[in-house]
N, C-alpha and C positions, 0 to 999 in steps of 0.2 A: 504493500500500500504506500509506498515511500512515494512512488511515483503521481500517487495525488497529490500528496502534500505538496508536491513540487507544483503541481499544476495550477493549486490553490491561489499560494505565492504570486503566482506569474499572473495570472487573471487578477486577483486584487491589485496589485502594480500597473497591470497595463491598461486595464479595461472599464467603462463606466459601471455604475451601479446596476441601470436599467437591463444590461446582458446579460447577467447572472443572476440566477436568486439566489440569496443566501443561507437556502437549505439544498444547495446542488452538490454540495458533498457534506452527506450525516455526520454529526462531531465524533461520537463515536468509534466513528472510521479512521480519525485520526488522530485520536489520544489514546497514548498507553497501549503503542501500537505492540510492543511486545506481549502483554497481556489479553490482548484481544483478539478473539476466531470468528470472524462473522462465516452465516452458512453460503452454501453456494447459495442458493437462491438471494441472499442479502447481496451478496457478491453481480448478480447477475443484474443486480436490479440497479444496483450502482452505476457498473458500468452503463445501461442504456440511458443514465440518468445526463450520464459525463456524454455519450454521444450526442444527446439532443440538445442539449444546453450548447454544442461546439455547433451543431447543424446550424441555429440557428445565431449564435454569436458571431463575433468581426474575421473577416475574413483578412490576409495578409495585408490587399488593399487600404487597411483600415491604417496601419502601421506607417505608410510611407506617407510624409506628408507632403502636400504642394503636389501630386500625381492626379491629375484628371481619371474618375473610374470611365472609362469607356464601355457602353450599355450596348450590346450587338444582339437581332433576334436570334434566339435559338429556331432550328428547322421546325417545331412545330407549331409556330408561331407565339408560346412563351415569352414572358422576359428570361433571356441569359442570367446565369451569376457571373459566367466567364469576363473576367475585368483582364484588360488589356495594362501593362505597368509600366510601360515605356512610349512615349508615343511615335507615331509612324515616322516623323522625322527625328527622332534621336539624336543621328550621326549626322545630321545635314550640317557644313558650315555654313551655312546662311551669309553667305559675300562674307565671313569674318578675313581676315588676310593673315598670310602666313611668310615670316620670311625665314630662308634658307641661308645658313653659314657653312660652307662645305670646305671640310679640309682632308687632308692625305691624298693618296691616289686619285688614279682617272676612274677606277672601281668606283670611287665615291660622289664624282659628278655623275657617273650613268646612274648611280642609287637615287643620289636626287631629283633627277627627272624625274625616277620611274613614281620616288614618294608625290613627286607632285601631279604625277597625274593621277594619282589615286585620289589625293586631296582633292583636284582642280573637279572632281567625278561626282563628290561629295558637293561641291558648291562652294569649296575655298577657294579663293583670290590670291594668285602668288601678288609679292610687293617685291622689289627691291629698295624700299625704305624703311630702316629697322624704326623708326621713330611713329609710321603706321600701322604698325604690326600688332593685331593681335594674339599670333602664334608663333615663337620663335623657335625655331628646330636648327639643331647643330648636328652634321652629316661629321662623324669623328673618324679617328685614327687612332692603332693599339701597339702601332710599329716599333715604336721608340717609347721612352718615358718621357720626354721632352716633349712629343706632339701631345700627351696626359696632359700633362700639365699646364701647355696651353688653352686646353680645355678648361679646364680648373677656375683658371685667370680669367677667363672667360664669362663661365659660370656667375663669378661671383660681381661681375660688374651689371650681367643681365639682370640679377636678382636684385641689385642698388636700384635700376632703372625699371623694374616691375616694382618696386615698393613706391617709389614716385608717381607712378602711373595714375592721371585721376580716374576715380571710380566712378564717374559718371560713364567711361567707356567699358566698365569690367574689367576681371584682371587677367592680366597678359599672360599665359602659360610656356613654359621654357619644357623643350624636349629634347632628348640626348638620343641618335640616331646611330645604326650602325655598328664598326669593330667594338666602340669604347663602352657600348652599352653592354653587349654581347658580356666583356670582358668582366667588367665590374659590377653589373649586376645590382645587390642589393648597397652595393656602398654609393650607387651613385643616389639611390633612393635615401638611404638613413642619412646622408652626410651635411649637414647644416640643413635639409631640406630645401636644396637646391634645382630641384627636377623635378617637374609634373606626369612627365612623360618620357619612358623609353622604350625604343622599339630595336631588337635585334634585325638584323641586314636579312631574315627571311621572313619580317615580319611586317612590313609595309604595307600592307591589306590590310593589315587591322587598326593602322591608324586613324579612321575615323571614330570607331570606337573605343578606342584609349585615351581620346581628347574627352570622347564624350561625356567619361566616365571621371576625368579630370576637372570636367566642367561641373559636377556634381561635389568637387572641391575633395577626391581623392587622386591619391598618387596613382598610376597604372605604368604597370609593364607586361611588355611582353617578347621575351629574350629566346623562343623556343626556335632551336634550329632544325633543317628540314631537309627531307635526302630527296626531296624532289623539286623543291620552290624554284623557277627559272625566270618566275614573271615575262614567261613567254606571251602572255595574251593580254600584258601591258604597253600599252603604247608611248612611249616616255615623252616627257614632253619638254624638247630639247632648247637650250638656253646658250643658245656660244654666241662670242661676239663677231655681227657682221652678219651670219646664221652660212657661214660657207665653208666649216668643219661640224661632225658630230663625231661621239662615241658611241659603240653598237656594242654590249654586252651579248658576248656568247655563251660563256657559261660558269659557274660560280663554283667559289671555292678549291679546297688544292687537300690533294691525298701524297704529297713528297713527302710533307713531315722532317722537315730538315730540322736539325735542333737548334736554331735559332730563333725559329719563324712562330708568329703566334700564330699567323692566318689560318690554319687549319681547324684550330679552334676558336677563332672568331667567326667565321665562314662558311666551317664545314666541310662535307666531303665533296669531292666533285662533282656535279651534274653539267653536262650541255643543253642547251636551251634547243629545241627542234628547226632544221636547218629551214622548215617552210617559213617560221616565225620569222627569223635574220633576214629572210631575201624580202620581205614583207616590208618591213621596216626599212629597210636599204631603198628599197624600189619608192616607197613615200619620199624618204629623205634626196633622191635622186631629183622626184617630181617637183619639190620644194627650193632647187637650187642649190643643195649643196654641193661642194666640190671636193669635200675629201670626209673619208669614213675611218675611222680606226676604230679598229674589233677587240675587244676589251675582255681579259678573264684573268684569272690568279696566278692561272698557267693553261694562256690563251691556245698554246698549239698541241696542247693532249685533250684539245675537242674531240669528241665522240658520240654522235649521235642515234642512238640506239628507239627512238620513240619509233620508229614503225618497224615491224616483221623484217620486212622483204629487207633490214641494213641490218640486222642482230646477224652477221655468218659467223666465222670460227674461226677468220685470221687474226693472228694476233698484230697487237700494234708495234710499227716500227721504228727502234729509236736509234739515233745517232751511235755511230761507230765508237765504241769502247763504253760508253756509258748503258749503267742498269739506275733501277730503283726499289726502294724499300717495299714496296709489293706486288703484288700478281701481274702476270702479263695480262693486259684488258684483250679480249678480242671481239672482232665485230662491230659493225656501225660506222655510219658515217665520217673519217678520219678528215683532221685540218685542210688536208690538202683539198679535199672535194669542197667542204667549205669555201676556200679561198679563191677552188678555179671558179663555181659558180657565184661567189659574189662580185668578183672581180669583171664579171658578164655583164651585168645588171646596167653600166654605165660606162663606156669606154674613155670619158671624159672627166670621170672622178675618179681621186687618188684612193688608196688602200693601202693600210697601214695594220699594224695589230701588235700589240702588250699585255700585259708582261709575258712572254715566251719562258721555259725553261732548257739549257742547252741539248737537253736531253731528246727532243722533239724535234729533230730537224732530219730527218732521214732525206735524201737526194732528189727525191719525187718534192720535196717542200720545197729546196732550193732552187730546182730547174725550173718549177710555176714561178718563181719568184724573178728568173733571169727573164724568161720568155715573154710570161703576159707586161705588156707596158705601162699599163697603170696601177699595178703593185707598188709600191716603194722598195726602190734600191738599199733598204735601211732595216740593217737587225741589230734587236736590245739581244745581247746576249751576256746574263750575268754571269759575272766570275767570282765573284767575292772573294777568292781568294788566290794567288797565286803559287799555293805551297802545299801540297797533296797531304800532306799530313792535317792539314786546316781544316781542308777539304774532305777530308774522313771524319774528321770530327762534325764538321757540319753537318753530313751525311749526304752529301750533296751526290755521290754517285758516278762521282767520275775524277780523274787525275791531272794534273799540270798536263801531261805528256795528250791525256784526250782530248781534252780542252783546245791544246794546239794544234793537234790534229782536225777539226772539225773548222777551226778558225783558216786554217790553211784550204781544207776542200768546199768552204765559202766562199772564199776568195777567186778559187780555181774555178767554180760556176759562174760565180758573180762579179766580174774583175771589177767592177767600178762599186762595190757596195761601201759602206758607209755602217761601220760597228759603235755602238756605245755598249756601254755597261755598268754592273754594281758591284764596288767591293766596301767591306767590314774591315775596320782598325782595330785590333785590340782584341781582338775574340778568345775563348778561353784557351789558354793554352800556349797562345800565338807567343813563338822566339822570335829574337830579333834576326835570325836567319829567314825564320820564314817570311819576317815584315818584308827582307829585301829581295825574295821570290816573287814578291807582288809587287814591288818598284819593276822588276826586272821583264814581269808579265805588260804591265804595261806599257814598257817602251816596245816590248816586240811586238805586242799586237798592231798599235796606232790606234786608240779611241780616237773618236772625235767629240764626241757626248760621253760624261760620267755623274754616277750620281755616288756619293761616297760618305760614309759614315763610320762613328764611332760604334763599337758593339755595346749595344745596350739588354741587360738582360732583362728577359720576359718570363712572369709568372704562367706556368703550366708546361711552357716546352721542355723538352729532352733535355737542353743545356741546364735550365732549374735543377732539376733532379740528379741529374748525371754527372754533371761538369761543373767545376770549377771558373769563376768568374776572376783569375787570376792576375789580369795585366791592371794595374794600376791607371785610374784615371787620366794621367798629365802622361804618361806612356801612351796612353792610345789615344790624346788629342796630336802628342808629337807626330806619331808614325802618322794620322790621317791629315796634318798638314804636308807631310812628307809627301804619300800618296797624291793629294791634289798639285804639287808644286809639280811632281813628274806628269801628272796628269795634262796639266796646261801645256806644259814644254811640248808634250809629245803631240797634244791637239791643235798646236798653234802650227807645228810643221807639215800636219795632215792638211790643214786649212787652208796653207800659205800654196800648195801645192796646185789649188785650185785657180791661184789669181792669174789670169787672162782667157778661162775657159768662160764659158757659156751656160749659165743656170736656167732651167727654168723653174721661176718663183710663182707659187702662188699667193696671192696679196691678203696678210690677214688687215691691214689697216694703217693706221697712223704712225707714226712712231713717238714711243713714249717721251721722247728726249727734246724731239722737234714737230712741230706741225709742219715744215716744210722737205722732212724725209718720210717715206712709206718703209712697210718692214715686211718681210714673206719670209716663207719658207721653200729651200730647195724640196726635192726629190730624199735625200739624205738624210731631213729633217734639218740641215743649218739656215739660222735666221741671216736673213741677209738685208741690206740697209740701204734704200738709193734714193736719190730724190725726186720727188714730187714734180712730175712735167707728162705734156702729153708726149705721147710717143707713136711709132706710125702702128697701121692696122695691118696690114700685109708688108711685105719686105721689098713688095715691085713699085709698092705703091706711095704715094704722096703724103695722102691723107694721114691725119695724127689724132690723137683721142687721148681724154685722159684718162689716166690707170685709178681703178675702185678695186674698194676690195672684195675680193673672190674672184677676180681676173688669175690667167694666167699671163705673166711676161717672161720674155727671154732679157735674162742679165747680163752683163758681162764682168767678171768680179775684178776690182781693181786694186782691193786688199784684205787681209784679212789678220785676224787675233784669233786667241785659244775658243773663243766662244761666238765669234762671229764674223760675217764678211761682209763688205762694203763693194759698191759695184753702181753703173749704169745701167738703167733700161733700156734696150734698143727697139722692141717690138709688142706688140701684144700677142698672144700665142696659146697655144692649146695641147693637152695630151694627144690629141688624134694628129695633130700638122707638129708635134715638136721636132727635135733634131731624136730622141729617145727611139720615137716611134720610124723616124726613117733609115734608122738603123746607123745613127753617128751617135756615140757613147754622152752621156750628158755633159761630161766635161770636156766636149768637142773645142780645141783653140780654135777663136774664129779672127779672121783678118779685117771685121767692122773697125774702122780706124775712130776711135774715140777724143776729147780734148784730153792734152797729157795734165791739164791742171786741174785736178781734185782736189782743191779746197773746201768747192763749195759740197762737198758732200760732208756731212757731221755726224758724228760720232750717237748711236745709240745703241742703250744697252737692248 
């Protein structure tokens, strides 16, 4: 009988006089409960006593205040009881506005599209002015502890300027999107109560309803990762400047598991996004004017697309010469290379690019689509991180100084004109000063042109956590990664210098930041290149001059260059389908357009 008592309690506390009588449970019943044996029949009668008193007492409805009961007829024309608890617009943003801060990777601009087109679906308003914003969401990064922390920093300035906020417009809700949420989870929720909202990177669907329920003035997350989520039948709703580049996300998350890397557990395991979805999207972005596409994944070239029958076969996938990985051979399904030959179809007039690659993933059939078709980009990220095999076992990365070289030479050997960057770690556990000068000595032999280089920062949950020792001292591995970039410049200033009096052709992303009277583009190779602002002719037979916008193609002529950029003249306006690439002269064809030798007036932008 305890469990009356309890009932008793709860009914007097919650509920008026008028719903209960006060003989709906006999006292009897509940004094001197150890002393007392009522008969079944006393029993029986009780209970029917407690049903009918609940039949006709408050229903949940009663409980939630401020909830409209919604009255619907039942089929046999009745009144219902069935009360509806949320209303039919719940999740709608009703025009509220939402702005996006998007940091880390290009994974994290395609996220933010993809978040906003869910939002824009719902009836949010993106803004680019935080000062209109009623929802502010931060697209994070878990790479480093340094991109943490500028979250943090972050954080705590949005929540100064949501306490200011007047409350005649409501209050501003702050959302933590993506790796950093994944990662941290309940500390981003308990910690000063900084956060309304966080949504893991496979959980972007349910942010209309996690706002919703924040609107209701609690916290919500939802961090659940997913072995199938590809936001294939999202339509992202792309934001670059100019609108004459996009990012195409093919498929998410990474199963190397190098012991460095959080991303596997921020991310998840691999899935590919189905290839009908990519050509869908490419084919839009085509029709809309854009002029170049770069295809976006964790480890973009061990695409595999497995969603229909007739691609699941039995061949397994093939990887680059000397290198394995830490598990199964995959086999079956639509492999990168098919990919890349059918999107590269789609538009013979837009560029094609694609990152982060893993070096593992370049079997010969990738490289030859890469030489042949001419609107590929002449240009592979292929990281190294490190130059010293033993590193590189620790890493788990799969492969050897001597592989490594080996693949960079048979890139070469397909691709003569290609154009390498890559990424290396200072300081990683373990790392001698032997091996630091393996990785000076990789980089002068390879020739980067592009590097993106950091110190080793360790991350909670990887292989290195557990396994390894975080041994090199701070100011040790800020020296060795100033060390690494000073050869890094040297060696990319002399790849770059090599180009001055060839012929680029640039696509124009816009202005340049330094000068309004220089433009800035990018080659074929990915390098930014600087010239100025003038028309220039339309055909090469021809007279006529125009001026250069951006998302043009022109032909440049490079006049100079530095570790990180080149400077040059416009001669022409021009196209992937009429360039010198496509008529079979290498793009850094020397050309004999006689130029003024005085470049002054060309100025300097980063």
């Amino acid at each position: 009988m305890e469990h009356l008592r309890t009932l008793k309690l709860f009914f007097k506390a919650t509920t008026p006089k008028n719903w209960i009588s006060r003989r709906f449970i006999q006292p009897r019943h509940c004094s001197n409960l150890a002393n007392t044996h009522p008969t079944t029949r006393e029993k029986r009668k009780t209970v029917e006593e407690l049903k009918s008193q609940l039949s006709s007492g408050p229903s949940f409805q009663d409980f939630i205040k401020g909830v409209p009961v919604k009255e619907t007829p039942a089929a046999d024309g009745q009144q219902s009881d069935e009360h509806g608890y949320l209303t039919e617009d719940w999740d709608l943003g009703n025009s509220r506005k939402v702005y996006f801060e998007t940091y880390g990777c290009q994974m994290n601009v395609s996220d933010t599209d993809i978040a906003c087109s869910v939002l824009q679906n719902k009836g949010y308003q993106r803004t680019v002015h935080l000062q209109e914003a009623d929802v502010v969401l931060l697209v994070t990064c878990s790479v480093r502890e340094k991109a943490e922390q500028t979250i943090w920093n972050r954080l705590q300035q949005l929540t100064a300027m949501k306490k200011r906020r007047s409350k005649t417009r409501g209050p501003m809700k702050i959302g933590i999107l993506g790796c950093m949420a994944e990662r941290l989870k309940t500390e981003l929720l308990e910690r000063e109560k900084l956060v309304d909202v966080i949504a893991g990177p496979d959980a972007y669907r349910d942010l209309p309803r996690l706002l919703a329920v924040a609107d209701g003035g609690h916290q919500a997350s939802n961090v659940l990762l997913s072995l199938e989520e590809t936001y294939a039948d999202i339509m992202p709703v792309h934001h670059t400047a100019q609108g004459q580049s996009a990012f195409v996300s093919i498929m998410r998350g990474c199963d190397n598991m190098c012991s460095y890397c959080i991303v596997p557990f921020t991310r998840g395991r691999e899935r590919s996004r189905p290839i009908s979805s990519i050509l869908e999207e490419v084919r839009l972005l085509s029709d809309q004017g854009v002029k170049e596409v770069t295809l976006l994944g964790q480890n973009v070239n061990s695409y595999r697309d497995t969603s229909e029958e007739q691609f699941c076969g039995s061949d397994p996938t093939q990887l680059s010469r000397g290198f394995k990985t830490i598990y199964r051979t995959k086999r079956g399904g639509l492999r990168f290379s098919d990919l890349l030959d059918r999107v590269s179809r789609v538009d013979s007039d837009m560029r094609i690019r694609f990152t982060s690659p893993h070096p593992k993933d370049f079997p010969d059939e990738v490289l030859h689509l890469i030489a042949e078709r001419g609107n590929i980009c002449q240009q592979i990220h292929l990281p190294a991180q490190s130059g010293s095999s033993s590193v590189l076992e620790a890493m788990r990365r799969g492969y050897t100084r001597e592989a490594y070289l080996d693949l960079v030479s048979n890139i070469k050997r397909i691709i003569p004109e290609v154009s390498l960057s890559s990424d290396f770690i200072s300081g990683f556990c373990g790392e001698t000063e032997d091996d630091h000068q393996q990785t000076l000595s990789l980089i002068r032999q390879v020739g980067y042109n592009v590097g993106f280089l950091f110190a080793y920062s360790l991350r909670k949950k990887t292989h290195a956590f557990y396994r390894l020792q975080d041994d090199v001292p701070a100011e040790v591995k800020q020296r060795r990664l100033e060390e690494c970039i000073s050869v890094f410049r040297e060696e990319a200033t002399k790849v770059n210098a090599a180009l001055i009096g060839s012929a680029q052709l640039v696509l124009v992303e816009g202005e340049s930041k330094r000068s309004s009277q220089d433009l800035c583009g990018r080659t074929d190779g990915n390098m930014k290149v600087i010239f100025p602002r003038e028309d220039v002719a339309v055909e090469p037979s021809e007279s006529h001059t125009a001026p250069v916008r951006a998302g043009d193609y022109v032909l440049v002529k490079i006049l100079s260059a530095t570790s990180q950029s080149l400077r040059g003249r416009a001669l022409r306006h021009s196209s992937l389908r009429s360039s010198v690439k496509h008529s079979g002269t290498p793009p850094g064809h020397q050309l004999d357009e006689r130029l003024p030798s005085d470049t002054a007036m060309i100025k300097t932008c980063s």
